[in-house]
N, C-alpha and C positions, 0 to 999 in steps of 0.2 A: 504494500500500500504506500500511494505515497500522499506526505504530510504538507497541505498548506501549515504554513509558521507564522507566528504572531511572535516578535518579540516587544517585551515591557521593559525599558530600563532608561534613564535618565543619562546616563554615559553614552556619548556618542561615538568613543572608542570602544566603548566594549560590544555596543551594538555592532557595528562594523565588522568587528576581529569574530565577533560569534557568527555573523551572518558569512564568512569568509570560511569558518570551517563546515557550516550548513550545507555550503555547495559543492564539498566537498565529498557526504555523504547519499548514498543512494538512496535512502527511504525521503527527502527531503524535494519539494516541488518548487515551488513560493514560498518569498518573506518576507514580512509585512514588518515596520519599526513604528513603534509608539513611542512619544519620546517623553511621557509620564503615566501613573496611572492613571489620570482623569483620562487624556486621551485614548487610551488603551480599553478602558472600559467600554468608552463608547466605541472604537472598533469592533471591542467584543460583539455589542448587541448590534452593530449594520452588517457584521459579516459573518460569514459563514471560516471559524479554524477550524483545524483536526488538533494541532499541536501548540501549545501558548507557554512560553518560558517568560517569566517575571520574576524581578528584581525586591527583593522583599523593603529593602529599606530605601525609599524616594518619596520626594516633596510631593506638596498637593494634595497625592493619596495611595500612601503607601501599599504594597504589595500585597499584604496580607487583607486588607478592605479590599483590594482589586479582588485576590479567590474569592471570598466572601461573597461577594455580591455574583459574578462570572459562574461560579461551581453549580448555585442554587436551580440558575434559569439554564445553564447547559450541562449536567452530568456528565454527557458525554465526551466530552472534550479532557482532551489531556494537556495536565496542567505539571509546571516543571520548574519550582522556585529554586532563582539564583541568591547565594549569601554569601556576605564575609562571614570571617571565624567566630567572631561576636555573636552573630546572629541565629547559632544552629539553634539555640533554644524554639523561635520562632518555626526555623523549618520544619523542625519535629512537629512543630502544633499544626503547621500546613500540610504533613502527613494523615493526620486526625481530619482534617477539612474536609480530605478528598486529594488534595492531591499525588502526583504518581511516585516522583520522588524528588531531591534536592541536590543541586549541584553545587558547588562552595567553589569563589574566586577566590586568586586568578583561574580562568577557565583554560584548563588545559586540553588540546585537541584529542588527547585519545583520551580523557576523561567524557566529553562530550560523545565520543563515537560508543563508548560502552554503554552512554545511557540509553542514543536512539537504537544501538542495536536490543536493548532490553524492552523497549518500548515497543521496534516492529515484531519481535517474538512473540510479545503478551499482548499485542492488534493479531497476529495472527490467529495465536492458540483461543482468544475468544472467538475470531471469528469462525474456526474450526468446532469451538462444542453449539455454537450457533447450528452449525450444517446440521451437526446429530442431535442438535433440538435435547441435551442434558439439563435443563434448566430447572428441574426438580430435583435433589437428591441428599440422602443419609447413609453418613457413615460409606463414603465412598459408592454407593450404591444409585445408580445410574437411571433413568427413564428414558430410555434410546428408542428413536422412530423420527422417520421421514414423511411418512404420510399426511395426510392432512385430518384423518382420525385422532392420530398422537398430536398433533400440532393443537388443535384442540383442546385434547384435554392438558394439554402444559400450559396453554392461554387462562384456561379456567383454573387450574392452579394458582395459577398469579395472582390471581383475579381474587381468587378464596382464600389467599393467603392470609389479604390486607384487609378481612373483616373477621368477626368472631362469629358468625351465626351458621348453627349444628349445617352439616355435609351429608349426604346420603350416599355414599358410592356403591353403585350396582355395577355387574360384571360376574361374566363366566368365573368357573373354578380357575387359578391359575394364569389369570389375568395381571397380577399385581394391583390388587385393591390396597394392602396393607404398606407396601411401596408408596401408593399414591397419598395414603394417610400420613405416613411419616414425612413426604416431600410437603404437604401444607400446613406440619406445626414445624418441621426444619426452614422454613421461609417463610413464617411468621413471628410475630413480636415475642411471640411464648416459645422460642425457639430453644434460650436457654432454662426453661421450665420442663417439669418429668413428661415422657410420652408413654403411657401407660395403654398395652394392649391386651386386651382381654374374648376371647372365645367364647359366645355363648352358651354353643352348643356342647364345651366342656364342661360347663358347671354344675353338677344335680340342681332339678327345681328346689329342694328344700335347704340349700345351702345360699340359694341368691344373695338375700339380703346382707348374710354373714360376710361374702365375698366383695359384694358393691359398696356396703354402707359399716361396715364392720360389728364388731359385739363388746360388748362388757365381761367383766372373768364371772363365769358363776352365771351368765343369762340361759344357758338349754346346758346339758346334761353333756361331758366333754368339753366345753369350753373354760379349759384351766387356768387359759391368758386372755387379755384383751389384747383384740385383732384389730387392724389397722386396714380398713376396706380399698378398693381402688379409686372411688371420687378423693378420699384425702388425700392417698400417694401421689394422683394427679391435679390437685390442688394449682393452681396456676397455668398447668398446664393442656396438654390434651388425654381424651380419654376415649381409645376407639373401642367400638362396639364390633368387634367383627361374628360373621354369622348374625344378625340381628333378627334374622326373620326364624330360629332356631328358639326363639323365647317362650315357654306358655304363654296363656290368656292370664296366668293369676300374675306370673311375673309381670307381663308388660304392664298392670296396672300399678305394680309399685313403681317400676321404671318410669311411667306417667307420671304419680304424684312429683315424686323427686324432679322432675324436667319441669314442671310447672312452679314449684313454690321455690328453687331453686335454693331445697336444704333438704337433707336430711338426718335421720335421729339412727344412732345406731342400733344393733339388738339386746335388747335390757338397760338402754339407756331413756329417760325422757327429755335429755334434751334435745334440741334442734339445731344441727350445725349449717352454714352457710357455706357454699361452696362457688368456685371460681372456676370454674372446668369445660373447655369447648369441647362439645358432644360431635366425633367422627362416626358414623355408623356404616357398615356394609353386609351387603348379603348377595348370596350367588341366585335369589329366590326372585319370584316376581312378587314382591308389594305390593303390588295392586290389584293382582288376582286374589291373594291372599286374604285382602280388605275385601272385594266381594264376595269368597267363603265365608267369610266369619272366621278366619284365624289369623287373622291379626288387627289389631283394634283401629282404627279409621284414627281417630285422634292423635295415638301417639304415629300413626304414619306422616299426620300431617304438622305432629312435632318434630319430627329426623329428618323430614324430607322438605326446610327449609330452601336448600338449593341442594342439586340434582347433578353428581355426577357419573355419567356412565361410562363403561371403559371398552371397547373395542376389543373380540376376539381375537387371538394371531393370523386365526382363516380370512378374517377382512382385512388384517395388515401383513401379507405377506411378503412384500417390498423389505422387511425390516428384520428379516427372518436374516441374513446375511451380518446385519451388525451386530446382530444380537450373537451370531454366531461366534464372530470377533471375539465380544464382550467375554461369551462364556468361555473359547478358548482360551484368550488373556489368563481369565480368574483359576481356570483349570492348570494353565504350566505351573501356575506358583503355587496351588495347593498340592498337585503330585509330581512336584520338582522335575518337570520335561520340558520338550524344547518340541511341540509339532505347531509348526506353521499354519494349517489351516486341515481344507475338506477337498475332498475330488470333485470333479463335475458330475458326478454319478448321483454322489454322495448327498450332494446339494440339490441335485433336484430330487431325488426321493423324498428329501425336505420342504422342496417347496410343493411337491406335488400331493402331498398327508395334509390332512384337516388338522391335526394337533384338538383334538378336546379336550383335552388337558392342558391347552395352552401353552405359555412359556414355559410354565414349570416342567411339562412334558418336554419342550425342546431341551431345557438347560438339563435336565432328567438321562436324556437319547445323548447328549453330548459328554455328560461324566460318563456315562458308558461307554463310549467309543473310548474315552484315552484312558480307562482301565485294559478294554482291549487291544490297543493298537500301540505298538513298537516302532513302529515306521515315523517319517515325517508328517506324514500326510492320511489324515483320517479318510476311511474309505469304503463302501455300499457293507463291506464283511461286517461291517461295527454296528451297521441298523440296529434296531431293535424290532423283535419280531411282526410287532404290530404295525409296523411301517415299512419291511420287509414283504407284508401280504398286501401291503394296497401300492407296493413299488412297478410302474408303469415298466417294466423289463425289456430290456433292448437287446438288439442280436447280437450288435458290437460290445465288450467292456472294454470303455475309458479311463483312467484312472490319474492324467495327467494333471495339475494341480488347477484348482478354479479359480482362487481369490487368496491373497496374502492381507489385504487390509481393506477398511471398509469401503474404501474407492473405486475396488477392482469390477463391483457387482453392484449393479444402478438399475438393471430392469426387473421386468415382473418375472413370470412364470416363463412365458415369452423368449423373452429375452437370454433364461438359461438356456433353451430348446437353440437358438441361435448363437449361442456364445460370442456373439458379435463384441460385448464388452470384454471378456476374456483374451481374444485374440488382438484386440489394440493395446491393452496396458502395457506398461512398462517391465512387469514382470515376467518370469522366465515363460513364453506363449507355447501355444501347440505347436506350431513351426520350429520355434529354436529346439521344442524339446525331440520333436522327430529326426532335426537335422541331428542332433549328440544322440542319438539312440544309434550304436554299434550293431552291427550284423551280427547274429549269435546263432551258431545251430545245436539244436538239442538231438542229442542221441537217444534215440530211440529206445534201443539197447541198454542203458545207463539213464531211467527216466529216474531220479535223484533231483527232486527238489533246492536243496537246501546247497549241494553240487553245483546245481546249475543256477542259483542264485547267486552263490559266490563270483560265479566264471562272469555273470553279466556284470557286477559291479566293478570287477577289478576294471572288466574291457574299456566299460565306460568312464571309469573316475582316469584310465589311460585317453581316454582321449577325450576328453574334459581339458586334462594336464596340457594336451598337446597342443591344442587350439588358444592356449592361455602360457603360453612357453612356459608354464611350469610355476605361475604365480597363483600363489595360495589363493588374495583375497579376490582376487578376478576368477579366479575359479569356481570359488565358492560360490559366487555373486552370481554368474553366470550360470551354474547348475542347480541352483536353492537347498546348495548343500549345506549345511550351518559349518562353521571353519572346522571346528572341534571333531566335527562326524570325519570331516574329508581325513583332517591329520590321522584322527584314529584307523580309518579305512587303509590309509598310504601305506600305516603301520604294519599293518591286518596281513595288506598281500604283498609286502615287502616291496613296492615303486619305488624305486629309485628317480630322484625329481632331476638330479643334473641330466639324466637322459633328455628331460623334455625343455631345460632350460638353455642348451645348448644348440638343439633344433631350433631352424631359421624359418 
């Protein structure tokens, strides 16, 4: 990206010498000089910056009044206060502001080049979880989708972040309801307040009240301590209901009282406690059908179901089926300490071609199974899972060359795998380069030895890898998506000798 520049500073040498190293650098377009902050401000608000470096201490209207007033009406602007030594106290405070960070005179040129190179990283890398739409998450835990289903529901996230009134999130099994809960009290105000989740459908009917609103020692017969319910724990916080449509008819009626007088008393207690707690609720149920049965109560439906969020099956977001895949591969190497790249094209559309009703969790489910299975680089149709195995569209040909290394490599629908049209333009190892390095190998008939003639194809090929790469490691590696580590061990395996190929012209 590059950066219209706004500089603020009352030196007209230093403006200069800064604007001299500006053009120097590549993220750098236009640059605009103010030669105080009054005038500076009012640039601010007629023009359009990406980038605004200001001088903290200047006449008229010092630096720190410029952020101040600049931050409020454009957040999005990156903001980049200059100081003398005296002055870090303030820059630290203009960190607090909002701004990105603080440079200290004299302004040295590679001091300046380390910032905008830190500056275009972090314009890029947000523009990057922009594209995967991450804009909800806990504890490292991601809401990845492209679609305009997911787009959606992250808007309404936002959106239900910045009020307090009860959420109702409906969705398939396996949808990530309890994700979606924890992403609108982790981007909310009660963000560093408890998030307390609780199962309905786990709790016996006759232990409700004991679990939600807690007990006194000595109120029912086993209760040898007083217990501390979930509205307290979640005190300030949130408090999801999941399963909600899982409640009795007598439960939901205490669950009623308590949402309306907004206290309750715990059991063998008379008093009345107040409580502070935003009510998340979900269920995989329909609601509304329910309310017309008669098993669930209209009232408290139309207490939970203040605003209405519904979550999209993986079958209507199949587009997304690829990052998720990413995702889950990422999280899988670092819990069972591997190194596989990705999925075949086989693999992949068995994937996209399954309903998943079980959702993500079925996918992320199919995926720790493959890398319990699979020794290879490359996960592959063998790892399915049976259920996705019997509804796999089966081809005459098996392909097994690699489909996608990141989440760029795979943009279309179902489609679009059938034609690997994105597959064969990326930049990674394509079907072409992988046919051209595939070595002639004949199998003896005589000697049909698997494990034999595996060996015999790898040496062939990691030999003529070598040779097309005069014998350099990371070009080799690079070129065949062999990780460094595998190839070195392999070289070691079938004893290659590398000056052979590094000598060859």
């Amino acid at each position: 990206m590059l950066f219209k520049t706004l500089i603020i500073d009352d030196d007209y040498i230093l403006r200069n010498s800064l604007d001299d190293i500006f053009q120097e650098h590549k993220s750098i377009d236009k640059v605009v000089h103010a030669e105080n902050g009054k005038r500076g401000l009012d640039r601010l608000k007629s023009e359009e910056f990406d980038l605004v470096f200001i001088d903290i201490d200047m006449p008229i209207l010092d630096g720190m009044s410029v952020l101040r007033s600049a931050i409020d009406e454009h957040p999005e602007r990156i903001f980049v206060m200059m100081t003398s030594f005296g002055k870090i106290t303030d820059a630290v405070e203009s960190i607090k502001l909002g701004a990105f960070n603080f440079i200290e005179k004299p302004l040295r040129k590679d001091a300046v080049f380390k910032l905008l190179d830190e500056i275009s990283n972090a314009v890029d890398l947000l523009k990057k979880m922009e594209h995967l739409s991450p804009l909800a998450f806990e504890e490292g835990k991601e809401i990845i989708g492209k679609t305009s289903e997911v787009k959606e529901v992250l808007d309404l996230i936002q959106r239900l972040s910045k009020v307090m009134t009860p959420v109702l999130i409906q969705g398939e099994s396996g949808t990530g309801k309890e994700l979606v809960a924890r992403a609108l009290h982790s981007n909310s105000p009660r963000k560093s307040k408890p998030f307390i989740s609780t199962n309905c459908s786990a709790i016996p009917e006759n232990l409700f009240e004991s679990e939600f609103f807690g007990h006194e020692k000595g109120s029912f017969t086993g209760a040898d301590d007083k217990k501390i319910g979930k509205f307290q724990f979640a005190q300030g916080g949130t408090l999801f209901l999941d399963e909600i449509g899982d409640l009795s008819l007598l439960n939901q009626v205490k669950l009623l009282r308590v949402l309306q007088e907004k206290k309750y008393s715990p059991l063998g207690s008379h008093i009345e406690v107040p409580y502070d707690v935003r009510i998340v609720a979900a269920t995989h149920k329909n609601l509304e059908q329910m309310v017309l049965d008669k098993e669930f109560r209209q009232d408290l439906y139309f207490r939970l179901n203040v605003m209405n969020l519904t979550l999209p099956s993986l079958k209507e977001r199949k587009e997304d089926i690829p990052d998720l895949i990413k995702i889950f591969i990422d999280n899988f190497n670092l819990k069972h300490e591997k190194n596989i790249l990705g999925c075949t094209k086989n693999y992949l559309k068995a994937l996209m071609d399954y309903d998943f009703p079980g959702n993500i969790r079925e996918l992320e489910n199919a995926l720790e199974r493959a890398f319990v299975l699979t020794d290879q680089a490359w996960i592959d149709v063998g790892a399915l899972p049976r259920q996705i195995t019997l509804k796999e569209n089966k081809s005459t040909s098996e392909n097994t060359e690699p489909s996608f290394k990141d989440q760029n490599e795979f943009k279309g629908k179902q489609s679009s795998v059938k034609e690997n049209s994105s597959i064969k333009n990326s930049d990674t190892f394509s079907s072409e380069s992988l046919k051209s390095l595939q070595p002639e190998i004949a199998i003896d008939s005589r000697d049909l030895n698997f494990q034999k003639n595996k060996d015999e194809f790898e040496k062939k090929f990691i030999e003529e890898a070598l040779k097309r790469n005069k014998g350099m490691l990371n070009q080799t590696a690079l070129q065949a998506n062999i990780p460094k580590k595998t190839l070195q061990r392999k070289i070691q395996k079938y004893n290659i000798d590398l000056l052979n190929f590094k000598l060859k012209k």
